[in-house]
N, C-alpha and C positions, 0 to 999 in steps of 0.2 A: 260461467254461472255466478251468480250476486251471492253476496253474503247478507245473511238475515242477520240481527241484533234481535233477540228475543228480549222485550220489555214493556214494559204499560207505561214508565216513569217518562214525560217525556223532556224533562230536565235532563235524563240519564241518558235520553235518546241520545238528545240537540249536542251532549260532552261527545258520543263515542262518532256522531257525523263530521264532528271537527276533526276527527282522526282518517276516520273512512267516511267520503265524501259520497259514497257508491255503495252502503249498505244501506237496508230496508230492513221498516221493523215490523217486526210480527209481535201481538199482543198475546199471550199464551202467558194462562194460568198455569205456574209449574209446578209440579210437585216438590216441596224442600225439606230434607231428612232432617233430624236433628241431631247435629254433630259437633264438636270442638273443631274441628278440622276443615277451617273453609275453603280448602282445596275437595274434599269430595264432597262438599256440597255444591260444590261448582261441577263436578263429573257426574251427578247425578242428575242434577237440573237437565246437562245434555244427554244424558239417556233419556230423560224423561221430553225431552224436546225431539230428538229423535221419535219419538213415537206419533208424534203430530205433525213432520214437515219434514222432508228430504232435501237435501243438498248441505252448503254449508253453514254452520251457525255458531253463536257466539254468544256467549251469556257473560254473565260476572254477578258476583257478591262482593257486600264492603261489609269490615269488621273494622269497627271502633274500642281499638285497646286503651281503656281507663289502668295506664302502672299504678294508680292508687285503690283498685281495685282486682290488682293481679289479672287483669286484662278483661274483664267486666265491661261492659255487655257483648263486646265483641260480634261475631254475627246478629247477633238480636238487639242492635243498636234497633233496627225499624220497630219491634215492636215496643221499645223501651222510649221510641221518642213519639210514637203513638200512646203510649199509656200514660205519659208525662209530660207532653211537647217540651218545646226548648227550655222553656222557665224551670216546669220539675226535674228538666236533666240535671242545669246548670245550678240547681237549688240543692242535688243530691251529690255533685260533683265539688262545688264551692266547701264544702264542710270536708273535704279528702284532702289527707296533710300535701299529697302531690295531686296538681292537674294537670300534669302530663299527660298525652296520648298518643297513641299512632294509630292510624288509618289505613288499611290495607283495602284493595280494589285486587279479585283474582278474575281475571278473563279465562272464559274456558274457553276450544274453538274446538269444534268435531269436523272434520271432513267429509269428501262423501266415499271414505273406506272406512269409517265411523273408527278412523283413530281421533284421541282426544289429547288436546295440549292444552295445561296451564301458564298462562302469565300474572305475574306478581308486583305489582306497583307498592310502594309506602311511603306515606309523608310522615315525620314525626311534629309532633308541634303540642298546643294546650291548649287547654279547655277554657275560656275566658266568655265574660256578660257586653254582650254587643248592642247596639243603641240600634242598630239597623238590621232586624231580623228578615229581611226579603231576605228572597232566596230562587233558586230556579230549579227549585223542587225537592229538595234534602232538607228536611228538617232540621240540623244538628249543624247546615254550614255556618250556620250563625254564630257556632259561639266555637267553634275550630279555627285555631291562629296557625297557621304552619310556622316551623321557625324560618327564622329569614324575613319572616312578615309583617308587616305595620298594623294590619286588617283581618279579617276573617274571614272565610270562604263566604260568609253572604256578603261583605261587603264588597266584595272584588268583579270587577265586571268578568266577563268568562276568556277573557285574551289574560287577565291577570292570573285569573288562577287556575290557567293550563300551566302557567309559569310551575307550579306547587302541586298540581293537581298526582293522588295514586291513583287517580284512573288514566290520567293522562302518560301516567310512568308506564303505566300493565300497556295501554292500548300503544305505545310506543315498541316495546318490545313485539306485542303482536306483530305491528308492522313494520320492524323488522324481520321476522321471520318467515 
């Protein structure tokens, strides 16, 4: 049996196919709690996918920790880089004595005994103004440096920054296990 990837995104698709060359995506509108804790809102997304498609599936959330905001926006980076795009992120984050951040990716995976497993990917790096805001589909790659890095997730073609990538870290562990 295939493995679904539940997402609309399909930047987020095209990262988790480089890992799982044999997964299929399903576009399902999910239900998302409102939580600190983006591991059960990764456990609930697959309850709540369960309810719409049987066999196995695989979701993820990303949490962008601003340390000069004591981990602000975290989960709600999407609605924060929706209410502000890049400019008012990087316009609200440039004025915070640190712009340091880490980027956390948690893949959930449910089975078909509807057990559920978390994997946990994290790149730390900063928040920096990039001249080259493409992207392949994340609003905020743009101005995300990993360390280690010369460039920023938009500027990096997608062989560079699986090099860096926390989704690439979580969907690694997935497939290990």
């Amino acid at each position: 049996m295939k493995i679904h990837a539940i997402t609309s995104n399909p930047g987020k698709f095209a990262e988790i196919k480089r890992h799982l060359p044999d997964v299929e995506q399903l576009d399902i509108d999910l239900d998302e709690i409102q939580s600190l804790d983006i591991k059960k809102i990764v456990e609930h997304k697959l309850v709540s996918a369960r309810e719409h498609h049987a066999g196995e599936l695989i979701v993820d959330d990303v949490s962008v920790e601003l340390d000069g905001m004591n981990g602000f926006p975290g989960h709600l980076i999407k609605w924060m880089n929706s209410a502000l795009g890049p400019d008012g992120f990087y316009n609200v984050v440039k004025n915070l004595p640190i712009q340091t951040a880490s980027v956390i990716c948690v893949i959930g995976y449910i089975d078909n005994a509807d057990t559920i497993h978390t994997f946990e990917g994290k790149t730390e790096g900063k928040i920096v103004q990039s001249e080259n805001t493409a992207t392949d589909g994340f609003g905020w790659d743009s101005l995300f440096m990993p360390d280690g890095a010369t460039m920023s997730f938009g500027e990096m073609s997608p062989t560079q920054k699986q090099k860096f990538s926390h989704r690439a870290k979580a969907l690694h562990k997935f497939t290990e296990f």
